[in-house]
N, C-alpha and C positions, 0 to 999 in steps of 0.2 A: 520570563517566558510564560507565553497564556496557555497553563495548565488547568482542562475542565475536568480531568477522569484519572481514575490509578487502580488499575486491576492488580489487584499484590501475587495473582499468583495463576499462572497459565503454563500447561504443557503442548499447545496445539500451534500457538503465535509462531514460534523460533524451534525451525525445526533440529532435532536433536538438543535443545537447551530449555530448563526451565527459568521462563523470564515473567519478570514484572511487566506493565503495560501503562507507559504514561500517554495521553489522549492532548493533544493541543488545538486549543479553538480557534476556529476560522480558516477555510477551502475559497478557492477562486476557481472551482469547476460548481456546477446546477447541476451532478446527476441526479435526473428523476428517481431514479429506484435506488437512490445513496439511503443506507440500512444505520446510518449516526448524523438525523438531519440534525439536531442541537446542535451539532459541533461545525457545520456550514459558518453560521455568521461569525462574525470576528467580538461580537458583543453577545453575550452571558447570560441566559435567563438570572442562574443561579452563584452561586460564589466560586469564585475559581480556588486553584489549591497552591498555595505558599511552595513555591520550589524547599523553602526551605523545613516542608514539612515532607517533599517526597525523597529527601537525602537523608531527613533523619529517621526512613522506614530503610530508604536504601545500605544503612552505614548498620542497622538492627541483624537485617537480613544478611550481611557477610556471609559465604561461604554454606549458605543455604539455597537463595538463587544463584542464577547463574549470568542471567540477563539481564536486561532491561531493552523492551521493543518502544519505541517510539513512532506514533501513528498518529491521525486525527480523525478529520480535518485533512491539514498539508502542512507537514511539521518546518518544511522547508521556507514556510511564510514568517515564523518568528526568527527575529531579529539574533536574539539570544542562545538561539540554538546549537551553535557550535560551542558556542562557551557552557552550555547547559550538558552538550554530551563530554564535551572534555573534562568535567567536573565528575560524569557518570563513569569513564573511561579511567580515573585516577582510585576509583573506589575499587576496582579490579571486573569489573563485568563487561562481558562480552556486548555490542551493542548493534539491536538489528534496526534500522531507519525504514520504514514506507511512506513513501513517493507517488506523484501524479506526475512526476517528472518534468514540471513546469518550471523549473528553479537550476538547471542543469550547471549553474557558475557555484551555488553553493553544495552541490552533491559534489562537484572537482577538489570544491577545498576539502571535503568532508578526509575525500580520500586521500588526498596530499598530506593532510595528516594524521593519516590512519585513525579515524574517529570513528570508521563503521567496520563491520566486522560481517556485516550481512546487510544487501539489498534486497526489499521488496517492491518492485514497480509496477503498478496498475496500468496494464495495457485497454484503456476504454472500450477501444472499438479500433480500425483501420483506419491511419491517417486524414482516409478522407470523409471520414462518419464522426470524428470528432467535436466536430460545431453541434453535432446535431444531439448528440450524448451531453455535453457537457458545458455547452455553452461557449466553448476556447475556440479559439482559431489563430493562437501563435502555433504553428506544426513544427518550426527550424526550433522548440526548446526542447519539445516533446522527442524527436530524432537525434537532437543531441546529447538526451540524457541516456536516449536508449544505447547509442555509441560510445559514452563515457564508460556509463555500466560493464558492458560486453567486455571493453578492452579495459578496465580498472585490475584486473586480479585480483580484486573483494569476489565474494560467494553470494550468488544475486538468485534473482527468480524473478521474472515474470507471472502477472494475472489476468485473466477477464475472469470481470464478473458477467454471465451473458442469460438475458432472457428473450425470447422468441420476438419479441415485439420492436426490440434494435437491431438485432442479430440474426444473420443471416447465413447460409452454408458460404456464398464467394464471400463472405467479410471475414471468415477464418484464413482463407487460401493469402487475401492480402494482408491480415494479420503477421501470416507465417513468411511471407515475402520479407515484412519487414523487420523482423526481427528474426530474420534466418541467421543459424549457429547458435541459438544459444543453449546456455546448459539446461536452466531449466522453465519450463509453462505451464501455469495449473489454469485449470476452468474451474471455475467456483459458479455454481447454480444460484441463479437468484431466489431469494427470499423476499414474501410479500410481507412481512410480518411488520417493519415501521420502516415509510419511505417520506422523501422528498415532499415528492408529490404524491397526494393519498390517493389516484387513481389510481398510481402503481400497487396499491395494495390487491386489486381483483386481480394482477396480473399474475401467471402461475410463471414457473422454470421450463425448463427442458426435461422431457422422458430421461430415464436414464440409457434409453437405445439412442436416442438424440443426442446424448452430452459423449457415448461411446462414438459414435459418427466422427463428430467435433476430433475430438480426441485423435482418429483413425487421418483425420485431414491434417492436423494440426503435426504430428508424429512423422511429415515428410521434411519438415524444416526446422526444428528443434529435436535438442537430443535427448531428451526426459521431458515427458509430456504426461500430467498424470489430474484426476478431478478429481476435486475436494466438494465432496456433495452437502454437506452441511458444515457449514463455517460461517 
């Protein structure tokens, strides 16, 4: 598996659990305001990291972490992933997987055999502002992950990351259309701080009367709706 990053130690990633954070190279979405453009291409400024040197921090830490979250990128693009978390899963840690939800045949197997323990899925924008965010336009993968998830019995969460300049008040209403019932949806404010594209860096977030708005729309169709203002 293409391993570019290894955070050893986070309490904010995995809620209620302290986990490690393994980072895997290469995303098949262009969001402009993506906050880890290195880890977009599937090829490496720098030297990637030996799986077999993030099992032998994992096998150190026993019973100190708790975790391990796996993110990118889009973890659902390597090959080796299930056998990478079944490896992770044997060492005894809990293991939380995010998603762009483009891979929805490998998030079924994930759960068929009990490999995750927590979803995070990146809700971009409203199915039909997808192209325009992120380059995609398969929508039947992105619907089906969202429907795996919801009906899996894994402990999941939806996200947008939203900044004024894609995002709109009716793009929450059909957000919340399509992912009506779920348990839970965070809004996470954009940050200009390192993007895609370095336009996005003059671009600011949302007021916090703005992302409470969002929140106050969002909160008719899901059941915990809550913003992560810096993360």
């Amino acid at each position: 598996m293409k391993i570019a990053g290894l955070v050893k130690n986070s309490l904010i990633d995995y809620p209620g659990k302290i986990t490690a954070i393994v980072f895997t190279q290469g995303c098949n979405f262009r969001c402009p305001y993506c906050h880890n453009p290195d880890l977009v291409d599937l090829k490496h400024k720098n030297p990637l990291i030996p799986e077999s040197e993030v099992f032998g921090f994992l096998n150190k830490r026993k019973g100190l972490l708790e975790a391990v979250t796996i993110t990118g990128g889009e973890p659902t693009l390597q090959k080796d992933l299930l056998k990478f978390i079944s490896k992770v899963k044997n060492l005894g840690y809990f293991v939380k997987l995010d998603t762009n939800g483009t891979n929805p045949d490998v998030l079924i197997k994930a759960i068929d055999k009990n490999l995750v323990d927590y979803i995070a899925m990146d809700i971009k924008h409203s199915l039909g502002g997808y192209a325009l965010v992120t380059g995609y336009y398969e929508l039947k993968s992105i619907k089906k992950s969202i429907e795996t998830i919801m009906g899996s019995g894994v402990e999941y969460e939806f996200r947008t990351t939203v900044l004024p300049r894609l995002h709109k008040k009716e793009d929450f209403e059909k957000i919340g259309e399509e992912i009506r019932g779920a348990n839970k949806y965070f809004i996470q404010n954009f940050r200009p701080d390192s993007t895609l594209n370095k336009n996005y860096q003059k671009e600011t977030g949302f007021t916090l009367s703005e992302l409470k708005d969002i929140k106050k729309a969002m909160e008719k169709y899901v059941k915990n709706c809550s913003i992560r203002e810096n993360i």
